[in-house]
N, C-alpha and C positions, 0 to 999 in steps of 0.2 A: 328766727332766734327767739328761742323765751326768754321774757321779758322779766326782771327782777321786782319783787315784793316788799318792797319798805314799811314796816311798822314804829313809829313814834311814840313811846305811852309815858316818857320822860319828858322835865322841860327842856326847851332845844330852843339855841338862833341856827336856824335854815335860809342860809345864801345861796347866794350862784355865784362863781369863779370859776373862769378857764371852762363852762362848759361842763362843770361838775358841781354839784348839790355839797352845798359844803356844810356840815356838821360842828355845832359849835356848843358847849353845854354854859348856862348859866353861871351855875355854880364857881366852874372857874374863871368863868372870864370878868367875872367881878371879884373874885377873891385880890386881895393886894395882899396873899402871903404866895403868892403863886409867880412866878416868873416868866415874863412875855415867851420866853423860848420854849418852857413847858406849854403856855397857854398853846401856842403852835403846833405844838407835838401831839396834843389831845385832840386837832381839829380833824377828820376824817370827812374824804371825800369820797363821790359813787357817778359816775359818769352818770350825763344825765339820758345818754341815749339804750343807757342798759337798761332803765326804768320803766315799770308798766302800772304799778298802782303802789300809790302813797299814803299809809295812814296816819292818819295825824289823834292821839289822844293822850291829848294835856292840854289841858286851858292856859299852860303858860308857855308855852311852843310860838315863837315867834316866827314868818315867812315872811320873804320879801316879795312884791312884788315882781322882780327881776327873773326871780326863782321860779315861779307860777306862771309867766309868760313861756318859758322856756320848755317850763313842764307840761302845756299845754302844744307846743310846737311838736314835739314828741308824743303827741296822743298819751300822754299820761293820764290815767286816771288818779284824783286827787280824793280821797274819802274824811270824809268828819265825823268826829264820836262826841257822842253827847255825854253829860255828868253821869252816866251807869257805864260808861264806857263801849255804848253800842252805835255801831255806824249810821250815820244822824243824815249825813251829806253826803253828795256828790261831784264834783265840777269836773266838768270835760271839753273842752273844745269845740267853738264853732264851725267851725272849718275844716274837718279831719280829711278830706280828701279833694282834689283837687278837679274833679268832676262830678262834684257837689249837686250842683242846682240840676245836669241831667239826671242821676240816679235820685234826687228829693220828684222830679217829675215822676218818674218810673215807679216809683214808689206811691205815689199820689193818683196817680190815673191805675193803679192794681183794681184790676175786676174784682165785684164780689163772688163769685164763683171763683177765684184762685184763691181768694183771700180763706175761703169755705176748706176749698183744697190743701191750704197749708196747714192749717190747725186741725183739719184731721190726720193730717203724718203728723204732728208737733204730738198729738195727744198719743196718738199709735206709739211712739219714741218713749215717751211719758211712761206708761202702762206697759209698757216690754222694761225699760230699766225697774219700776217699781217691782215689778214679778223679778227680775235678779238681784232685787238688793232685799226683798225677802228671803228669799231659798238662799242666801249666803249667809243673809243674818240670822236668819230665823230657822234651822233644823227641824225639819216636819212639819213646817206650813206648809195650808193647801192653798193651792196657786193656781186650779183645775179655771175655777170662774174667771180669773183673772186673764189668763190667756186668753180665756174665749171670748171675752173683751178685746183685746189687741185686735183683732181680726173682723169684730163686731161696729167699730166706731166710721160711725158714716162722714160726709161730706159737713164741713160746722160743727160734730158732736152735739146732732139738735137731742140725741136721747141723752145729754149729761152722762155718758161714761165716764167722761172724766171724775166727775162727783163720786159715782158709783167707788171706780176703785179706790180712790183717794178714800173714803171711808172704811173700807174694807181692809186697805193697807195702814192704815193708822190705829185700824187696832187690834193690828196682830205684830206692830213692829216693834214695839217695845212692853212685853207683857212684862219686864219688871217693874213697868210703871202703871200699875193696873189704873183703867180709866182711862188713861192718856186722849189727851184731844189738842189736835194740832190748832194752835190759836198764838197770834203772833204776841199776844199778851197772856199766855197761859205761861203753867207751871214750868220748871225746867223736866225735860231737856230744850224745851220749848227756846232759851233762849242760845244753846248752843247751833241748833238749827235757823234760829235768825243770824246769829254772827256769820255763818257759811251761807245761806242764800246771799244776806249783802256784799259777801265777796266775788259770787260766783257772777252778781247782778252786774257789778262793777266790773269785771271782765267783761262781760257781754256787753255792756252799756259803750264801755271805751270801742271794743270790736265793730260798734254798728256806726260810731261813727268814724272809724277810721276803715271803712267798707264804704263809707259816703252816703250813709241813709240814716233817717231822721226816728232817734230811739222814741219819741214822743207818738209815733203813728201807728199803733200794734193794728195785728191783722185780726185780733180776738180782744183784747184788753182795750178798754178806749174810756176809763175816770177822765172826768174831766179836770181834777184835779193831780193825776198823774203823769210824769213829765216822762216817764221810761215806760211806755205801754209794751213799746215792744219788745224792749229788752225783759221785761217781763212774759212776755210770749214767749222767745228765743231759749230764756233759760230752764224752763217746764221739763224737756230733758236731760238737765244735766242737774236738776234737784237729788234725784236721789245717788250720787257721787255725795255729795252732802251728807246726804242721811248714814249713809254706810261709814262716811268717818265717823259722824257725833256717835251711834252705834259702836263702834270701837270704843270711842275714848269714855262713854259710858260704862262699858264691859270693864275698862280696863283703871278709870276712877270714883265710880258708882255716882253716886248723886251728886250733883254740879250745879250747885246757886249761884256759884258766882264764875266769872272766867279767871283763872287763872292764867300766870305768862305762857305755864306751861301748854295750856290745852288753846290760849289762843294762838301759840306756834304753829300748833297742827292745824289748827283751822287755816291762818294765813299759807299755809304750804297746799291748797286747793288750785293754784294757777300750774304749779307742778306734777302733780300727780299724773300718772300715764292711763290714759285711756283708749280703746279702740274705736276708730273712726277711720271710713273708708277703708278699709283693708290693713289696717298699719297702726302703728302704736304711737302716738305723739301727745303730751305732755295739755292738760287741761289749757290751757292759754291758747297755744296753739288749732287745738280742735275749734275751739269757739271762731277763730278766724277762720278755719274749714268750714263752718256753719254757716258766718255770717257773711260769706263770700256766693255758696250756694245760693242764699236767699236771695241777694244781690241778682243773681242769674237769673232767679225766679222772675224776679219784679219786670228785669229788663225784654223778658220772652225767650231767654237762651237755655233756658230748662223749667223741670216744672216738680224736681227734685230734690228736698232741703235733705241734705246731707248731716245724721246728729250722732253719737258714739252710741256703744253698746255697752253697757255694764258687763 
């Protein structure tokens, strides 16, 4: 079942009742021109097991503890925005599946020659969606190199094709922003493409551990100050689904310094979107648990094939 997307950008008290996130505004619940039976009729509730990621951005947004236990029991992912309004946090669950410590084993004794082997399909996955999120967005790009890349990337990506196209796609994706350089502190579009990779991470991130592996252990990524190495792996294919929206909503409001409600709707409707993976058409959310379910296979010896969508 796909899982529901919550955004907060108001002040809020956020409880738990009955097993539902209950919704309650400031404003009136300190007004004394307001009447307790209104104050009740304004409070709105959202089961808590319909929930897949929560965003929280207001500094005046109150959570209970009560609420965050709960939402954590539910693999919730829980996201924080910092004073620009961009996703700052993450909190997810220690525990998301209940055969834990064997899939963290499986995961930890992965050979480096699988490890080699996964990130060269991750990149392969990578560089095929980059080539269709060009030629959709882009009418008469040449896409000749590109492909012959997809087919070109070895065991590791020791030749950096990843780098390669990543270079070559970034600057031919947005020629109405001549110069463009993807830099997660560069100019916009730069920061509607942060707002959708942090949602798409936050998907992936809750999925690896409610698949019961440990997002801190990527099989390519490994900062030592990075807590989601591999959910930063895992999502390299499913970046440009990303791009393709900001792409849109560029086309369709030109220059974006700031986010709007409007254009952060679209971005939060990324867990919805349909994509194709495995033969069939199911809803971003869902693929990623197709994904993070494969890699799971990977780890334990029951395959040696990460299943990721096709643009």
């Amino acid at each position: 079942m796909i899982k529901r997307t919550l955004y907060f950008g108001n002040p809020a008290y956020l409880s738990l009742r009955n097993s539902q996130l209950v919704l309650r505004l400031p404003e009136v619940e300190t007004s004394s021109a307001v009447s307790d039976k209104f104050k009740r009729e304004a409070e709105r509730t959202f089961p808590i097991e319909d929930l897949g990621v929560v965003i929280l951005d207001n500094r005046r947004i109150t959570i209970t503890q009560g609420l965050l236990e709960r939402l954590m029991d539910n693999n919730c992912a829980v996201i924080s925005c910092d004073s620009t309004h961009m996703p700052t946090g993450l909190f997810l669950p220690l525990d998301g599946h209940s055969l834990q410590s064997e899939r963290f084993r499986d995961q930890l004794d992965c050979s480096v020659p699988l490890k080699k082997q996964l990130w060269q399909q991750t990149i392969q996955a990578k560089i095929a969606n980059q080539v269709a999120a060009l030629e959709q967005s882009v009418p008469g790009v040449e896409t000749g190199n590109m492909h012959a890349w997809v087919s070109q990337v070895r065991s590791g990506d020791n030749d950096n094709l990843e780098g390669r196209a990543a270079a070559y796609y970034w600057r031919n994706f947005f020629p109405e922003f001549p110069g463009f350089v993807r830099h997660r502190e560069g100019d916009e579009p730069n920061n509607l493409l942060n707002y959708g990779y942090a949602i798409v991470r936050a998907i992936v991130a809750r999925s690896l551990v409610g698949a019961g592996l440990l997002p801190t252990l990527g099989i390519h990524h490994h900062n030592r100050y990075n807590a989601y190495c591999l959910a930063d792996d895992i999502m390299e294919p499913y970046r440009p689904f990303v791009d393709v929206l900001v792409k849109r909503l560029v086309t369709q409001h030109g220059t974006l310094d700031e986010l709007s409600t409007d254009v952060k709707r679209e971005l939060l409707s990324m867990p919805t979107i349909e994509v194709n993976i495995a033969g069939r058409r199911s809803p971003l959310m869902v693929a990623v648990e197709t994904t993070t379910a494969s890699l799971r296979k990977c780890y334990a010896g029951e395959a040696r094939k990460l299943v990721y969508p096709i643009l």
